[in-house]
C-alpha positions in Angstrom: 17.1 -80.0 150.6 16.5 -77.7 147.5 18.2 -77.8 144.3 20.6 -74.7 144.8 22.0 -76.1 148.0 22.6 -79.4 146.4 24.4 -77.0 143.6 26.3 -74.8 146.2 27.3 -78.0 147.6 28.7 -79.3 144.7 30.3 -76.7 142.5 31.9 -76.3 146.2 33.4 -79.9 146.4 34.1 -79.6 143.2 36.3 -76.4 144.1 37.9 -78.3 146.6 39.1 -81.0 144.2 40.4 -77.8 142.2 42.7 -76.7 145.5 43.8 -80.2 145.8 44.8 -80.8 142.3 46.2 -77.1 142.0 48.5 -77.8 145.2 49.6 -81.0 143.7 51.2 -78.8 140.9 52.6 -76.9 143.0 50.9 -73.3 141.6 50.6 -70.1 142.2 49.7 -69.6 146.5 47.3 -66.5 144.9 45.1 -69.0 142.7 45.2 -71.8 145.2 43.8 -69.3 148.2 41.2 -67.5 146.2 39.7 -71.3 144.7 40.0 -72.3 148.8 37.9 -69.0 149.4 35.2 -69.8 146.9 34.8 -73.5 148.0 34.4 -72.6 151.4 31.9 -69.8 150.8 30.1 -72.2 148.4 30.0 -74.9 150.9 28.8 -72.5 153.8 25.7 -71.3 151.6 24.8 -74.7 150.9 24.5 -75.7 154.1 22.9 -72.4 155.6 20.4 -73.4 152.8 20.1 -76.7 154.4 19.7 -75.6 157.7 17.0 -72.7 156.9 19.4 -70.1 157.9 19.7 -68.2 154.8 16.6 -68.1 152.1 
C-alpha cells in the first residue's frame, strides 16, 4: 500500500462522511451528488492503487 492510496482512500471516506452529514441537512441534491462523485472517484483510485491497476 503506498501513501497516496492510503490518501485517496481517505480524503474519500472522508467525502463520504461529507454526503452523509450534507443529507442529514437536508441540502442542495447538486452539492450532495457532486461530493458522492468525488468520494467515489477518490475511493476507486485508491484501490486501483492497491491492486496495481493504475500507477
Amino acid at each position: 500500500m503506498t501513501g497516496l492510496s492510503t490518501v485517496l482512500i481517505v480524503v474519500g471516506l472522508f467525502l463520504l462522511g461529507g454526503v452523509y452529514s450534507f443529507w442529514k441537512q437536508q441540502l442542495p441534491k447538486g452539492v450532495i451528488v457532486l461530493l458522492g462523485i468525488g468520494a467515489v472517484m477518490c475511493l476507486v483510485a485508491g484501490v486501483m492503487r492497491i491492486q496495481g491497476l493504475w500507477e
